[in-house]
N, C-alpha and C positions, 0 to 999 in steps of 0.2 A: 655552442651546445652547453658549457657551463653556465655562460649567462642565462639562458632559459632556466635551465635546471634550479640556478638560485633565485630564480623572478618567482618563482610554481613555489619558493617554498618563502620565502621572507613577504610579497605582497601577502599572500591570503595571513602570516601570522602576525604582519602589522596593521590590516583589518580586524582578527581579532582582539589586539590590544588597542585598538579604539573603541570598540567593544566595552572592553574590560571598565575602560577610561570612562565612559557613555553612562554605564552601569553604575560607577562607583558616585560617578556627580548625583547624577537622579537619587540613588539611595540617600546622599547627606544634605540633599538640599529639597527639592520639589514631592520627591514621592519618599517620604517618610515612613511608610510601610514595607517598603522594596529593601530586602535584607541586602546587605551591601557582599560582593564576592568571597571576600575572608569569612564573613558568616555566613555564609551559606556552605562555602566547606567545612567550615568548623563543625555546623550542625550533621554535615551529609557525609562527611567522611568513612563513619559505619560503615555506611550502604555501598561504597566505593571501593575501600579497600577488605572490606568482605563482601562482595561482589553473589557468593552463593550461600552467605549463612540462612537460616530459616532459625529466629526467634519466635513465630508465629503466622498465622495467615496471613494477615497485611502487613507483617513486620519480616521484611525478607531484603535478602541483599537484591542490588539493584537487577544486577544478570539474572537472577532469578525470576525474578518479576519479569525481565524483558524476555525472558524462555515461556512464560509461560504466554507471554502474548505471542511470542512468533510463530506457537506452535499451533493457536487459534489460527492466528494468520494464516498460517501455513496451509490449514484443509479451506479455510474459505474459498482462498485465491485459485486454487486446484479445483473447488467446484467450479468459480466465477468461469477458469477458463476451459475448462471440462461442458461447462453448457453455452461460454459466449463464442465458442471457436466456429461452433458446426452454423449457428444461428448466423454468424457472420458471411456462413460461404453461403448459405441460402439466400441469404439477400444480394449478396453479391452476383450469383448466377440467376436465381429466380422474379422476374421482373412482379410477377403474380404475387409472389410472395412476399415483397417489399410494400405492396399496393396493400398488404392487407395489416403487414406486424410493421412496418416503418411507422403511422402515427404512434401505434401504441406505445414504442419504444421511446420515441421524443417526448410523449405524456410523462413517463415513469424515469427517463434519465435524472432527468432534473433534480428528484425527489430526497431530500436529508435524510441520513443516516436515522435523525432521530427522530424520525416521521416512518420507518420501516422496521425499526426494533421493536417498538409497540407492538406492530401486524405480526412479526417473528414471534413473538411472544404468547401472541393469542394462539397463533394456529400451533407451535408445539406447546399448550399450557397443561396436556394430557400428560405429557413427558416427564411430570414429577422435579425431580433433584437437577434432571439435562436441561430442560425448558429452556434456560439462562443460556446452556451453552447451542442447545441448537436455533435458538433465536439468533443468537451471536453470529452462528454460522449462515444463517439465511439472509443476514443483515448484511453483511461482508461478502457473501457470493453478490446480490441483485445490483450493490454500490460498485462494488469495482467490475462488472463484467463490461459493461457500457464501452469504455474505450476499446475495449477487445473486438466487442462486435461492429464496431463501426471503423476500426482500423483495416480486419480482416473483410469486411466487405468492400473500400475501397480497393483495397489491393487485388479483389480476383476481377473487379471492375477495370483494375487497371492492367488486367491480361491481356499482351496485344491479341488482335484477332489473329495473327500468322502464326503465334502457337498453337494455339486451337484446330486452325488448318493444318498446321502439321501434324496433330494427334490424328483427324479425320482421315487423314489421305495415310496413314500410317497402319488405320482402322487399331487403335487402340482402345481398349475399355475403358467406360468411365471410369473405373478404381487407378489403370495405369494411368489413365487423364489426368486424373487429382493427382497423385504419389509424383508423375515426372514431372508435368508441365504447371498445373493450376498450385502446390503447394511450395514448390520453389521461388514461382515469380515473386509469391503473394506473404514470404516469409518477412521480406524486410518489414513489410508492414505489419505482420502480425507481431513482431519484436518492439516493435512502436505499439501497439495497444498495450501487449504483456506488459510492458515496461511502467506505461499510463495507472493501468488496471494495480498492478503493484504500488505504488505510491497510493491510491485507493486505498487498498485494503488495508494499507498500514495504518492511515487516518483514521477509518469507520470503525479500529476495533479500539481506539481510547474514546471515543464514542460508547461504543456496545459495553466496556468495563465500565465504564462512569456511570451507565444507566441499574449496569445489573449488578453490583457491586461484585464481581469477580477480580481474584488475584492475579494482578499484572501491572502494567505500568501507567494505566488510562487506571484502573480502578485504585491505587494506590496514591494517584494525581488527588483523585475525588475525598479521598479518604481524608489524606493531608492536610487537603483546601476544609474539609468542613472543623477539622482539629485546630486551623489559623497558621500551621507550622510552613510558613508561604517561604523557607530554605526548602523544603523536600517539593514543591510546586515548580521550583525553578531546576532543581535535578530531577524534576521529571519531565521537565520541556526540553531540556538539553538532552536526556537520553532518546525523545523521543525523536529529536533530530538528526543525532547523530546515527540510531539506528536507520531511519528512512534514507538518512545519506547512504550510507552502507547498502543498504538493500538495493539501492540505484545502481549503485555503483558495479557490484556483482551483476546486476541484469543488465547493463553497459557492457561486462567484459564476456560474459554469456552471446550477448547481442554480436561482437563482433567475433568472436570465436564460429557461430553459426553461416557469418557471413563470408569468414575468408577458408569455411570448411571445402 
């Protein structure tokens, strides 16, 4: 048990100091642009260890910037799975209805963030001063629901038929149908989409900031990169790593909290 304990913690932080090592050669020999570790904190420390100051709009400590993306985050992902949840039990119980919205769906999965923020853009352009943000949110619902509704449709797919029989011979209603038998079996897989669908949306909105120059950590990336100051480019890919780790990782211990409920 010790030994695991110290393998979980020394492997992954002697991967990071090869990292570190990787990093530091590149910067002083091949990529001469590539601000070397120690400069990079020197430049970003501000932002680090004042974490919530606000100097300005684009000039904010780093938590801050990443609140305000979470919080984008946060309504898309709620819409994504507020409209891909019910679409997924339709296709999965409805053969009709599969025959008719399953190409469409494989048309429009595919499709780049930054090939949907434009269309987001146009249809709320009525919107005035929101535009930016309700584009943001139409962009981040349509990108991240895709794995939701194709996870929760295998899974009511994958309801044995003797549950079913047991609802029938039990004559239960469709509502008790869903609630005891069809949303239980078809949980684990919908934890598998959310989970997908999550990692989405966190992607699509340093996309959506970078396009619409909004305050966060994708629009603060953009900001940086056009200013050359390529230390705050690399504290914005590390945070925005660190956060999508994070956010996983919660919808991991979510996931299994649901499962040994």
């Amino acid at each position: 048990m010790k030994k695991f304990k110290l393998d979980w913690l020394l492997l992954p932080l002697f991967g990071f100091a090869l990292i570190l090592v990787a990093w530091s050669v590149s910067s002083a020999t091949w990529a001469g642009n590539l601000p070397s570790p120690t400069k990079t904190w020197q430049a970003s420390r501000d932002y680090v260890l004042q974490p919530f100051a606000k100097r300005g709009e684009m000039d904010q400590g780093i938590l801050r910037f990443t609140w305000y993306s979470l919080q984008l985050v946060a309504k898309g992902y709620f819409l994504a799975l507020l409209i891909g949840t019910p679409i997924g039990f339709f296709l999965g119980l409805s053969k009709t209805f599969t025959k008719i919205f399953d190409p469409i769906i494989q048309i429009l999965r595919p499709v780049s963030p930054l090939a949907w923020l434009p269309l987001g853009l146009v249809l709320f352009l009525n919107a005035g001063k929101e535009a930016g943000t309700l584009g943001a949110l139409f962009t981040i619902a349509i990108c991240s629901m895709w794995p939701t509704v194709l996870n929760t449709a295998v899974g009511v797919r994958a309801v044995p038929q003797d549950y079913l029989n047991v609802g029938r011979v039990l004559k239960l209603s469709r509502w008790k149908t869903l609630t005891k038998i069809l949303l239980p079996a078809t949980l684990p897989y919908m934890f598998t989409g959310f989970r997908l669908s999550l990692g989405i949306a966190w992607l699509v909105i340093v996309a959506a900031e970078m396009l619409t120059g909004r305050p966060g950590v994708g629009g603060f990336l953009w900001q940086e990169y056009n200013a050359l100051i390529y230390e705050h480019i690399i504290l914005s890919i590390i945070t925005i790593g660190l956060i999508g780790f994070a956010l996983d990782r919660l919808m991991s211990l979510l996931e299994a909290r649901f499962k040994t409920a």
